[in-house]
N, C-alpha and C positions, 0 to 999 in steps of 0.2 A: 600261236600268239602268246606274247608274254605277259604274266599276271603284274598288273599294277601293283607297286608299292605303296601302302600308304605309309604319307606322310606325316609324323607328327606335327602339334602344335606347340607354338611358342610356349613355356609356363608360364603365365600370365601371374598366377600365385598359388598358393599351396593346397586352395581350394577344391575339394571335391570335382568330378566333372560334371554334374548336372547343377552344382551351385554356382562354377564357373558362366552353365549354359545360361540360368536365370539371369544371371547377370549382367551377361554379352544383348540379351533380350530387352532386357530393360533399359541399357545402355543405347540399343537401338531406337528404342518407340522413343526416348529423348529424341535424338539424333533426326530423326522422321518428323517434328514437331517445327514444320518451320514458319518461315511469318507469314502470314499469308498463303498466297500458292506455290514460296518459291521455298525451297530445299535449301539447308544450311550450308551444307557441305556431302555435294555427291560422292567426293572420294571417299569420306567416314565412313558412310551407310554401305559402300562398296566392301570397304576393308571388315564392317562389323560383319555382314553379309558371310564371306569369308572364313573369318573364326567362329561362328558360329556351325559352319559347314562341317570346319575342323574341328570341334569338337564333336557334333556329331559321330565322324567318322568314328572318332575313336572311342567313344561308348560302344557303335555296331560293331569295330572290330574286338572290342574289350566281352562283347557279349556270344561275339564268335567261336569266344577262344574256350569258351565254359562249356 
């Protein structure tokens, strides 16, 4: 079996990646605030979802590497 690549992420900005991460989080609990019961926008909280994953990854692989 062949080992997965990972993927980087977009640079969003020049920011650290765990200040990136706070932010992508934060960005989200907005995001997840909708009126009522219904959801603002599921593709957002999909997409934030996502980079957040993507950063993740690359702190575990950035911690891999040490």
């Amino acid at each position: 079996m062949a080992k997965k690549v990972v993927k980087d992420a977009k640079v969003v900005s020049n920011l650290p990646l765990d200040e990136q991460l706070k932010a992508k989080k934060a960005e989200l609990e907005i995001a997840r605030q909708g009126l009522g019961s219904t959801l603002q926008n599921p593709h957002h909280i999909k997409a934030l979802k996502k980079d957040i994953a993507r950063i993740l990854t690359q702190m575990n692989a950035a911690k891999g590497d040490k």
